[in-house]
C-alpha atoms as one frame of an Amber mdcrd trajectory, in Angstrom:
protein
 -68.195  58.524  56.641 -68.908  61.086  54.041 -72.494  59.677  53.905 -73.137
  59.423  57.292 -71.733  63.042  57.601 -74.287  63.893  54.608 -77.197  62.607
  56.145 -76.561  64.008  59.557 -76.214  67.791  57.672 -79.600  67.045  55.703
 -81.254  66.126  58.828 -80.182  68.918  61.232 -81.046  71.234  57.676 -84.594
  69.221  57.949 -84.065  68.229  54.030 -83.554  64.443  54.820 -87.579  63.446
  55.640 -88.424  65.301  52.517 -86.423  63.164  50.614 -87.227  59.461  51.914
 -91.108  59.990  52.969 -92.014  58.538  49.678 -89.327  56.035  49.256 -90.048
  54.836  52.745 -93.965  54.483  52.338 -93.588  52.860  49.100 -97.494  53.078
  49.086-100.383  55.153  48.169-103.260  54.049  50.186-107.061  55.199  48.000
-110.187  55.731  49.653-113.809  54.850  48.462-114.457  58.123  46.158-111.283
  59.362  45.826-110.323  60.094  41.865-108.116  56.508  41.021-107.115  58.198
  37.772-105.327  61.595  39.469-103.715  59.307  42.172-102.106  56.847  39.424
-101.111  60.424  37.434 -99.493  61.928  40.596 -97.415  58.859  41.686 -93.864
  58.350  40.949 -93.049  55.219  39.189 -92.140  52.083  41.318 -95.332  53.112
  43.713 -97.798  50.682  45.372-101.674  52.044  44.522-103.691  50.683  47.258
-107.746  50.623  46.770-109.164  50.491  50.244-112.897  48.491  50.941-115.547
  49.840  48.473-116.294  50.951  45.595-113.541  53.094  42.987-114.612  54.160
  39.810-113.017  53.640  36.256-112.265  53.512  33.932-108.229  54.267  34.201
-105.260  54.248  32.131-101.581  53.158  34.055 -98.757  54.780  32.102 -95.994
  54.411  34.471 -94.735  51.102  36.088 -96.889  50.761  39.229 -98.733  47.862
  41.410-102.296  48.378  41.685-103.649  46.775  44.791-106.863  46.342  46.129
-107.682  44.932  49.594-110.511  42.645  50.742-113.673  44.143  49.261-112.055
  46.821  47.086-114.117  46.650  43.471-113.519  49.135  40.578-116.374  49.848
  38.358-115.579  51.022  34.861-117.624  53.828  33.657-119.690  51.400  30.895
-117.257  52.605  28.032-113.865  51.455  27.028-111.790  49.204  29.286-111.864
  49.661  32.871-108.025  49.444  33.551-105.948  50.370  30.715-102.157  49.067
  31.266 -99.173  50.804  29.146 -96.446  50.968  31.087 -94.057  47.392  31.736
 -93.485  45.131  34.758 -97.303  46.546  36.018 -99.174  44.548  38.218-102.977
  44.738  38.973-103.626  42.152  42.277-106.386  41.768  44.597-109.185  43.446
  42.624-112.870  42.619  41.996-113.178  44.703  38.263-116.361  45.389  36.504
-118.153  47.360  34.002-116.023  47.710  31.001-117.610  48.600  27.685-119.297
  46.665  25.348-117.967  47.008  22.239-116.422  44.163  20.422-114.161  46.189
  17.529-112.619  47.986  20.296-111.860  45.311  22.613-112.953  46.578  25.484
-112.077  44.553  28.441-111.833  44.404  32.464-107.773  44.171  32.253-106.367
  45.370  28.884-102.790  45.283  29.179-101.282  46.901  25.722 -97.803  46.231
  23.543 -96.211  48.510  25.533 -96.520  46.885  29.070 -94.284  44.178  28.637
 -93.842  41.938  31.568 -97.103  43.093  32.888 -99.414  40.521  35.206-102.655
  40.597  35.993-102.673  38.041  38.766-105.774  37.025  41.710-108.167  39.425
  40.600-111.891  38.638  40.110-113.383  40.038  36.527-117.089  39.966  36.482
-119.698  40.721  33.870-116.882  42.883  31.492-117.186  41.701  27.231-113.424
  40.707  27.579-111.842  39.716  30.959-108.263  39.898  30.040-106.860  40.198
  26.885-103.299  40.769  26.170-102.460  42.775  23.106 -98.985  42.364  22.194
 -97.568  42.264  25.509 -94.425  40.376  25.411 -93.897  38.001  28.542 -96.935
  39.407  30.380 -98.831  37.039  32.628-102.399  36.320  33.599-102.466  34.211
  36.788-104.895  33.081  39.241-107.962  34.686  38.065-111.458  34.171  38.112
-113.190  35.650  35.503-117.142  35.267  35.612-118.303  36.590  31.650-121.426
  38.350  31.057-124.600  35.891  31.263-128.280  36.073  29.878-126.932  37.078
  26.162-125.938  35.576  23.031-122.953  34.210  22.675-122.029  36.263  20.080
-122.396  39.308  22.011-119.282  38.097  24.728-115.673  38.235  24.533-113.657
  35.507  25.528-112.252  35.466  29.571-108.749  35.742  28.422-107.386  36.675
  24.888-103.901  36.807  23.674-102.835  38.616  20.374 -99.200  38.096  19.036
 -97.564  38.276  22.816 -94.475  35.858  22.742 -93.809  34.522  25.931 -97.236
  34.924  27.498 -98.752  32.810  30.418-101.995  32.071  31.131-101.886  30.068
  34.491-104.422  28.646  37.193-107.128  31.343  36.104-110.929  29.822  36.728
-112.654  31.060  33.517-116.975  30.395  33.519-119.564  32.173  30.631-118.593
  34.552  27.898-116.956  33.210  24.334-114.449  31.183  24.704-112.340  30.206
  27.754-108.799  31.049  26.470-108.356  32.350  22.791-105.361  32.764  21.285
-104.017  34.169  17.979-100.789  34.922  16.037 -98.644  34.489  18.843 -95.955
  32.311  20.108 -93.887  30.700  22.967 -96.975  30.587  25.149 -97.760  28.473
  27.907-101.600  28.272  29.014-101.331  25.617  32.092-103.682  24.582  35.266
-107.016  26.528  33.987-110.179  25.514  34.693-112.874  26.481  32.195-116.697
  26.149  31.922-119.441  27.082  29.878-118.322  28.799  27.250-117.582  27.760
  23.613-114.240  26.955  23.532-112.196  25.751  26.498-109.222  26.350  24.634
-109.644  28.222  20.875-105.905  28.127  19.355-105.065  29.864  16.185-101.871
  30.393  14.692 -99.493  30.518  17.901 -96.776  27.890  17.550 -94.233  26.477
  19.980 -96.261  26.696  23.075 -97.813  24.713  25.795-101.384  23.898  26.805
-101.158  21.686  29.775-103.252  20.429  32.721-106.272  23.055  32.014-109.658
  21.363  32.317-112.741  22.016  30.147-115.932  20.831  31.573-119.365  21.238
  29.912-118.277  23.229  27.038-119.553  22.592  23.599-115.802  22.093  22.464
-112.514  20.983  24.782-109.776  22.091  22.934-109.671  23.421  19.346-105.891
  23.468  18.033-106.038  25.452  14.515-103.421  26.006  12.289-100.974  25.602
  14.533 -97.432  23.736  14.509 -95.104  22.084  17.112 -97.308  22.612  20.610
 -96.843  20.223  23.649-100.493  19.293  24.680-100.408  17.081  27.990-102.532
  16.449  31.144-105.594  18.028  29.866-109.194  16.640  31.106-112.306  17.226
  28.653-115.516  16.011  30.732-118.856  16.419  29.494-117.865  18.757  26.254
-121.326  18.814  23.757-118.996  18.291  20.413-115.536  17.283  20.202-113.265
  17.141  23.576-109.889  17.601  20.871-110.037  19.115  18.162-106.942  19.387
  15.791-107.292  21.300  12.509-104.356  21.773  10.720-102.189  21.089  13.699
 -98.922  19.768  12.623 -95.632  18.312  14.374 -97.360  18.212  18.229 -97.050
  16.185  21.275-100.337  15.171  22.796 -99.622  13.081  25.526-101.418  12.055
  28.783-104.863  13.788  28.176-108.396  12.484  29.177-111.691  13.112  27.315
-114.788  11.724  29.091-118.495  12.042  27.803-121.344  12.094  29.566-125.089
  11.528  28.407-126.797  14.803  27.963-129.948  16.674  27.567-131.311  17.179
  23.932-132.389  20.804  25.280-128.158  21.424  25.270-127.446  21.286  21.684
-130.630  23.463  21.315-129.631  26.597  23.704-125.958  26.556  24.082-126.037
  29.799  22.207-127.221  31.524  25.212-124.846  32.532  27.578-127.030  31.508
  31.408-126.877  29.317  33.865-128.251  26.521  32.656-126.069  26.334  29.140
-123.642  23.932  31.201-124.589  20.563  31.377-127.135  18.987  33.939-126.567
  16.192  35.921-128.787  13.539  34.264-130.212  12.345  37.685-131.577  15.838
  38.404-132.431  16.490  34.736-136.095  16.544  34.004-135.459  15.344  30.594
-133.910  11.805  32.444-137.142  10.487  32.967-138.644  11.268  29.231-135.103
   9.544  27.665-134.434  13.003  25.678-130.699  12.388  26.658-127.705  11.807
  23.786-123.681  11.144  24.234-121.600  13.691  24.342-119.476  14.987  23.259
-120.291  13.752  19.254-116.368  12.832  18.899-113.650  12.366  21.573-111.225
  13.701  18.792-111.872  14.793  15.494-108.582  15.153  13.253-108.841  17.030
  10.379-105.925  17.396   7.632-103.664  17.034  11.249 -99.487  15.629  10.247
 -97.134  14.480  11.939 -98.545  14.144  15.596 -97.625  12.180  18.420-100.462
  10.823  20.046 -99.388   8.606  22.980-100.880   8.040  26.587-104.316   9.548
  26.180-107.786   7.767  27.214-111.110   8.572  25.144-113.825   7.443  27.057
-117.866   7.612  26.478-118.213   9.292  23.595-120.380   8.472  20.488-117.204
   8.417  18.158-113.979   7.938  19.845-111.647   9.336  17.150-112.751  10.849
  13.860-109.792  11.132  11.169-110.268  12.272   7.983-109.175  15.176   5.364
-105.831  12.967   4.444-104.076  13.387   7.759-100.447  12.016   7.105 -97.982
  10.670   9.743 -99.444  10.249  12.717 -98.744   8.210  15.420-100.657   6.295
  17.408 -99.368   4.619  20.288-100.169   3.604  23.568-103.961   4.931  24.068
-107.381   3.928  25.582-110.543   3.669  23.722-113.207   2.654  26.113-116.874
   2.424  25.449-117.216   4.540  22.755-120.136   3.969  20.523-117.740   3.688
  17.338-114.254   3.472  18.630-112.977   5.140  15.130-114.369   6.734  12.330
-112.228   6.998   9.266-112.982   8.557   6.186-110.263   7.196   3.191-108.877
   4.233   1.511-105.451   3.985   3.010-104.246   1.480   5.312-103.108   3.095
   8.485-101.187   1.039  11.033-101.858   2.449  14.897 -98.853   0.599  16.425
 -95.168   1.390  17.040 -92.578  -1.059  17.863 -94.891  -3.745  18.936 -97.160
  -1.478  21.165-100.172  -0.397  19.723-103.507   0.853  21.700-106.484  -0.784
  24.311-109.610  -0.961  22.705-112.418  -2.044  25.245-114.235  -3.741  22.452
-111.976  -6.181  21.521-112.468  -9.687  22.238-109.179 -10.737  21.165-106.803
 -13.084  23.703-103.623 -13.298  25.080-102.510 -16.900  25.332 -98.517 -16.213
  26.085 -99.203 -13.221  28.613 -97.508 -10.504  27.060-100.110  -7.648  27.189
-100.839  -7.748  23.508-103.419  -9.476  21.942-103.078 -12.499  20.000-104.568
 -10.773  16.623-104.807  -7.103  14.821-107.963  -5.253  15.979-109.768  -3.427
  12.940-112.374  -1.093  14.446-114.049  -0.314  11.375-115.673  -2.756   8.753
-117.655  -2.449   5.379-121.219  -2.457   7.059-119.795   0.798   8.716-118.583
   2.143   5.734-121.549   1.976   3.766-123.778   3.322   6.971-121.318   6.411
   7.305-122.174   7.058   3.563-126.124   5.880   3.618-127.117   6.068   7.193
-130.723   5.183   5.988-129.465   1.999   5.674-129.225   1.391   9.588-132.828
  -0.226   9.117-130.797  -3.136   7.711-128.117  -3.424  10.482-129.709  -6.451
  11.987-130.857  -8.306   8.872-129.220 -11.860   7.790-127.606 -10.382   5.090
-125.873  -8.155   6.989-124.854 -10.540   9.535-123.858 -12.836   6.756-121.354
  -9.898   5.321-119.470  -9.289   8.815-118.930 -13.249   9.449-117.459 -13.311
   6.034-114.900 -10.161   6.289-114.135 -11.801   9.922-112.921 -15.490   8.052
-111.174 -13.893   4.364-110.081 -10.239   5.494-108.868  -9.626   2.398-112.655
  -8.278   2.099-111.749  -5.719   4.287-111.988  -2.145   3.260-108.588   0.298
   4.167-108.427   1.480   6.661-107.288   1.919  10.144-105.218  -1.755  12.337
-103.952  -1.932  15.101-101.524  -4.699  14.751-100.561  -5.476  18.501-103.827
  -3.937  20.393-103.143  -3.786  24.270-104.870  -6.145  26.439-105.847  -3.720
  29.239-105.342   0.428  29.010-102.098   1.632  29.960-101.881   4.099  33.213
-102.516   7.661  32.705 -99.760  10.040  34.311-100.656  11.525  38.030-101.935
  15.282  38.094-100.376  17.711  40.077-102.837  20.436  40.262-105.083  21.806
  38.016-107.734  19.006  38.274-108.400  19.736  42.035-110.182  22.919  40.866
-113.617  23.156  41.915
């Protein structure tokens, strides 16, 4: 009663409309041409900035907690210099927006959506980012959030000229999620951070699908990387959970772990493609046609200037104590390439199909790629299975002398057909005690196991 007697005074006293206008609207609506940066100065905190149809100009720096909205056709143009939206303040969200024209200098950054150490919780989320150096790069922003995004990098320059679509630096708790990332440096880069989770992202032609430095604890899952020159590179890095990630038609290396210790990679897919020479000779060039073409409508088809790719399905490289179950690595012209004394890995329950060398390992050891009985399919081997238990009758050993002695003389490929050389691999086959070290699988699968159903991100188009 003593509010209701309250109110009634303020209204008769013509106070009370004064007082709840703003709360009411909860919105600023911003026309075409009006000055974005004294609206954002001017509202209280809390506030909804709508951008109306047309054209806003940047750049502009958010210091309190606002929403900054844009309807259909709303685009904000940064001024050619800096970033073209700033974000300081937490809990900010920028939504709806086509954003262009941020500066181009690499030292400072600049970006389309640069949300700072200060905005914690911030989200950048369904905006389109065209043609900025960096298209969203989170500094330091604990828990902020980059979702549903497509960010289109600058095209028609060298690579080395671009930033990367989105960028994390040392933000704990940062997503990256269902963002469509094309052109510019590298899909999603990451550094010095932790407790990430980059899931259901689609990237294409850039570098990197996926470059991952430093930032432990954390989740890539269900992205895909399609012609890329590499998938996903996992550097220095410790304890991730990689799973349900498709490389397809990646120039180099579909997975890449280097110095990656104590993961999970589980249920992944990398699947080559044949390729035109002209790719490895212009992917520096960030344009339309550094993707890769189909080979029916490639010129090139017709003169046979097409090679594998990508080079390796996986190269590991001084990479301990991973878990490698459930993936297939299919078409490439090395299926796995381990080397640098990796220790401790396991190898369980994976494809190899129709790759020109299913493994490539450089040392002396003998490594053992089966666990409890289960080991891996290998679409080469002719082995049988006379009882019907899934596992073949005998070890499969992908690798022999002859391929030792070509990975360290590959002149002598000239010879790979001679008698001699035929004579060699009979006689390793009947006394395998000639065998080099190297890599067995003592209870090979007879067909490849079942990969795990996707739930979203490879629908993206």
């Amino acid at each position: 009663m003593k509010h209701y007697a309250l109110a009634t005074a303020l209204c008769f006293s013509g106070l009370l409309p004064a007082l709840i206008s703003p709360a009411l609207a909860g919105e600023i609506t911003v026309s075409a041409g009006q000055n974005l940066q004294t609206v954002l100065d001017q509202a209280p905190a809390g506030e909804t900035i709508r951008l109306l149809k047309g054209r806003h100009d940047g750049s502009v720096v958010i210091d309190k907690t606002v929403m900054l909205e844009g309807e259909a056709g709303a685009v904000l143009y940064g001024s050619g210099t800096g970033n073209t939206i700033t974000v300081n303040a937490p809990e900010t969200i920028i939504r709806g927006l086509e954003i262009r024209g941020s500066g181009d200098n690499l030292f400072d950054l600049n970006s389309g959506i640069f949300i700072a150490k200060t905005a914690t919780g911030a989200r950048a989320e369904n905006n389109r980012l065209i043609d900025n150096l960096y298209g969203i790069y989170l500094h330091g922003a604990k828990d902020s959030v980059a979702e549903g995004n497509e960010i289109i990098g600058k095209r028609g320059v060298r690579m080395a000229q671009t930033g990367s679509g989105v960028s994390i630096w040392n933000a704990p708790g940062a997503k990256v999620l269902n963002n469509i990332i094309r052109y510019g440096r590298d899909g999603i880069y990451t550094n010095a951070s932790r407790k990430n989770i980059f899931r259901g992202n689609l990237m294409e032609n850039v570098r990197f699908a996926v470059h991952y430095m430093y930032t432990n604890d954390s989740e890539v899952s269900d992205n895909i990387s399609r012609n890329n020159s590499v998938g996903f590179a996992i550097m220095y890095t410790s304890r991730l959970k990689i799973t349900g990630n498709l490389s397809e038609g990646d120039r180099d290396h579909g997975l890449l772990l280097n110095y990656a210790n104590s993961s999970v990679i589980t249920g992944n897919r990398v699947i080559g493609k044949m390729q035109s020479a002209d790719r490895w000779m212009d992917a520096g060039v960030q344009s339309a046609e550094h993707g890769m073409p189909a080979p029916e409508t490639d010129p090139s088809a017709e003169t046979g200037n097409l090679r594998l790719g990508p080079e390796k399905c996986v190269f590991i490289y001084n990479a301990n104590k991973n878990k490698f179950t459930g993936n297939q690595f299919e078409n490439c012209s090395i299926g796995i390439h381990f080397t640098a004394g990796s220790e401790g890995n396991v190898m369980s329950g994976n494809a190899f199909i129709n790759n020109r060398n299913q493994v490539k390992y450089v040392g002396t050891r003998n490594l053992d790629w089966s666990v409890k009985g289960r080991g891996n399919f290998w679409s080469d081997n002719p082995a049988f299975d006379l009882n019907g238990d899934g596992i073949a009758d005998s070890p499969y050993r992908p690798n022999d002398l002859i391929d030792k002695v070509l990975w360290t003389a590959p002149q002598a490929k000239i010879l790979i057909n001679s008698p001699a050389i035929q004579t060699i691999r009979w006689a390793q086959t009947q006394f395998p005690a000639l065998m080099p070290g190297g890599v067995i699988d003592s209870y090979p699968l007879m067909k490849p196991p079942a990969l795990p159903v996707k739930s979203g991100g490879e629908n993206k188009s």
